[in-house]
PLY file of the C-alpha trace (Angstrom):
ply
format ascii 1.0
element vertex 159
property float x
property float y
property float z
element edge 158
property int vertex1
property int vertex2
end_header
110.13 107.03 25.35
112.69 106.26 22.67
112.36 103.59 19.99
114.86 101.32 19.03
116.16 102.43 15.45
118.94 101.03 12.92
122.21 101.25 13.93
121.03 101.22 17.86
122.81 98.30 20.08
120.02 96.82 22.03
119.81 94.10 24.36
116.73 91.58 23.81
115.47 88.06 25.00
113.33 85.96 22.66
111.84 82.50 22.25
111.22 81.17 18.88
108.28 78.53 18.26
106.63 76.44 16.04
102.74 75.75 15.70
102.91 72.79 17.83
104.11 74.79 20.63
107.90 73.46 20.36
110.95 75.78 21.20
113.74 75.82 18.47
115.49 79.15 19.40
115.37 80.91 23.02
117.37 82.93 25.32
115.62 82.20 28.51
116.46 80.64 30.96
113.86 79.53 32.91
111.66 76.70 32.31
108.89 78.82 31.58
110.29 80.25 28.26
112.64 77.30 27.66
112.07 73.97 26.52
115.40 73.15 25.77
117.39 70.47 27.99
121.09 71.16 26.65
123.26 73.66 25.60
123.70 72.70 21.97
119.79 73.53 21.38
117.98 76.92 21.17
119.43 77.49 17.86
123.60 78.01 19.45
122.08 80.69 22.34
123.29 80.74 25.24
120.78 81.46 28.06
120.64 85.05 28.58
119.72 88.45 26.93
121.27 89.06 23.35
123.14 92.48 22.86
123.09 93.56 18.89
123.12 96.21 16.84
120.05 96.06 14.51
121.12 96.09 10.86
124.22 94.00 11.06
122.27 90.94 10.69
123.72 89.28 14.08
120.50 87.43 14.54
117.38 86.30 12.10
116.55 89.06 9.99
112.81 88.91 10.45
113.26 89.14 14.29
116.08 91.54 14.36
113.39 93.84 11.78
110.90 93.21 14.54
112.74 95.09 17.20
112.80 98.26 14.98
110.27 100.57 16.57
109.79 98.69 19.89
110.39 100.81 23.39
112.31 99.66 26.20
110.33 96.91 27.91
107.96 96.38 25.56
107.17 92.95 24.28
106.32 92.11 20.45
104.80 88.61 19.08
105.74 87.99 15.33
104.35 85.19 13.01
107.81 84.39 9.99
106.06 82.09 7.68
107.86 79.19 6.00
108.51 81.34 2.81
110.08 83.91 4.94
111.97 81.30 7.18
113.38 77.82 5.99
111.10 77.91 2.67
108.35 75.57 1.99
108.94 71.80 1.87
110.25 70.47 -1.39
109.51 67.15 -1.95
112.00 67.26 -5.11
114.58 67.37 -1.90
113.99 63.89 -1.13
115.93 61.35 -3.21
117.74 57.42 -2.67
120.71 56.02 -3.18
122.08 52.64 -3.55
123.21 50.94 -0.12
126.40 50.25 -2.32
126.92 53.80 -2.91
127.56 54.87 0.78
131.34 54.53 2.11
131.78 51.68 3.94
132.17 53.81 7.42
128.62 54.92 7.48
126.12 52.78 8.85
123.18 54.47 7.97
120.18 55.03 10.11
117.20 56.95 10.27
118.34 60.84 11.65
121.74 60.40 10.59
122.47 63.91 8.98
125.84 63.44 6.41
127.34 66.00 3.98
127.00 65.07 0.20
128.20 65.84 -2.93
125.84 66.98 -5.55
126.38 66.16 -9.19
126.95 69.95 -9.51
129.69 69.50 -6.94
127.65 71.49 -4.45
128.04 70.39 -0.96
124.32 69.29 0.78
123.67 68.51 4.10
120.92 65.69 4.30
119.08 63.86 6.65
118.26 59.96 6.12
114.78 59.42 6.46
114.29 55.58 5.60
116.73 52.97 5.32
116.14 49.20 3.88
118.31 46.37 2.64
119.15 47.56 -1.09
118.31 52.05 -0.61
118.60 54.97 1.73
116.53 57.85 1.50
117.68 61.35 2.06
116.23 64.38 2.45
118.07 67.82 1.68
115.52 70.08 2.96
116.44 72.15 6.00
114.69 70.45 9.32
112.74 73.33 9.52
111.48 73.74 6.00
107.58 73.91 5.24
107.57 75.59 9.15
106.06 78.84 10.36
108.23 80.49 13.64
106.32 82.43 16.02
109.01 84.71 17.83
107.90 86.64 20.97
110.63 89.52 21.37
111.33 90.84 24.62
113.59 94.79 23.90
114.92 95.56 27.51
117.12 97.93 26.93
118.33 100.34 23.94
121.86 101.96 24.20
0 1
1 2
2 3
3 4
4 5
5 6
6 7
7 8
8 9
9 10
10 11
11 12
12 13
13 14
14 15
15 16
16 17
17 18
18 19
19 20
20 21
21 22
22 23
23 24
24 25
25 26
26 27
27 28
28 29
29 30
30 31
31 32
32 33
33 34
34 35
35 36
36 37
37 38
38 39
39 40
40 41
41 42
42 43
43 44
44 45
45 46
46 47
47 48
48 49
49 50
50 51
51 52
52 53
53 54
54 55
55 56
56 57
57 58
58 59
59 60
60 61
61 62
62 63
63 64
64 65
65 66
66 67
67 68
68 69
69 70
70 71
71 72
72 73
73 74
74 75
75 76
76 77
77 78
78 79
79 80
80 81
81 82
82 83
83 84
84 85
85 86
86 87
87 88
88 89
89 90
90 91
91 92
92 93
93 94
94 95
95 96
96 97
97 98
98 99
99 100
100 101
101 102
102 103
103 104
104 105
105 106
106 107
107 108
108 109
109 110
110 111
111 112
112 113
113 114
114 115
115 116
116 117
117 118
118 119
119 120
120 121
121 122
122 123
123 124
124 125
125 126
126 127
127 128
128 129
129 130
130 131
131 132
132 133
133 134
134 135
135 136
136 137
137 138
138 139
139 140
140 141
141 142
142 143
143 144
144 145
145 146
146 147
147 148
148 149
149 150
150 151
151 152
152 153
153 154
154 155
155 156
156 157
157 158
């Protein structure tokens, strides 16, 4: 039985997880693979198999390496840890601002995810994490930072 190589176009489903057993990224659609309620979850998948061609980096490197070597119908469990994913969880990332300092069309609130300017004119997306009367706090780490993904890889067909 062949195995899917670099360069092959293969068609795979998948289900991404963390520890606690929640889905971020899936291609399932049943209820038994899929714990996502909408369409804008499952990391921008729609339901169904995902046709690539390994080595063009269409999908998360790790789990696109995964599929090298794997036969038609076979199934494959990989562990990415945080390093390897979203990095590890900086707590240098976290910062507050002056109320003052926000324009006076945000209201913040806890979850409210804005695009800031850095002082090295970067742009950062951030997430408030705590608001009060005189700061807001914001954190620039990615949501899934500090995370190990547990991807179960499903190749069904190569060609």
């Amino acid at each position: 039985m062949s195995q899917a190589k670099e360069s092959d176009k293969v068609t795979i489903h998948f289900v991404g997880k963390l520890d606690d057993g929640t889905i971020i990224d899936s291609t399932y659609p049943d209820p038994e693979h899929d714990g996502c309620n909408d369409d804008d979850c499952c990391g921008g998948h729609s339901h169904g198999p995902v046709e690539l061609v390994i080595g063009e980096g269409e999908l998360f490197g790790p789990v696109e390496d995964a599929v090298i070597g794997m036969s038609a119908g076979e199934k494959k469990t990989i562990v990415i840890p945080a390093d390897d994913a979203f990095g590890e969880y900086n707590h240098e990332n976290v910062f507050s601002v002056d109320r003052s300092e926000l324009p006076d069309d945000i209201v913040p609130e806890v979850g409210l995810e804005l695009e800031v300017e850095g002082e090295d004119e970067e742009i950062y997306f951030v997430t408030i994490v705590e608001v009060d009367d005189e700061k807001v706090t914001m954190d620039s780490n990615h949501p899934l930072a500090g995370e190990d993904i547990t991807y179960e890889i499903e190749l069904l067909s190569i060609g």
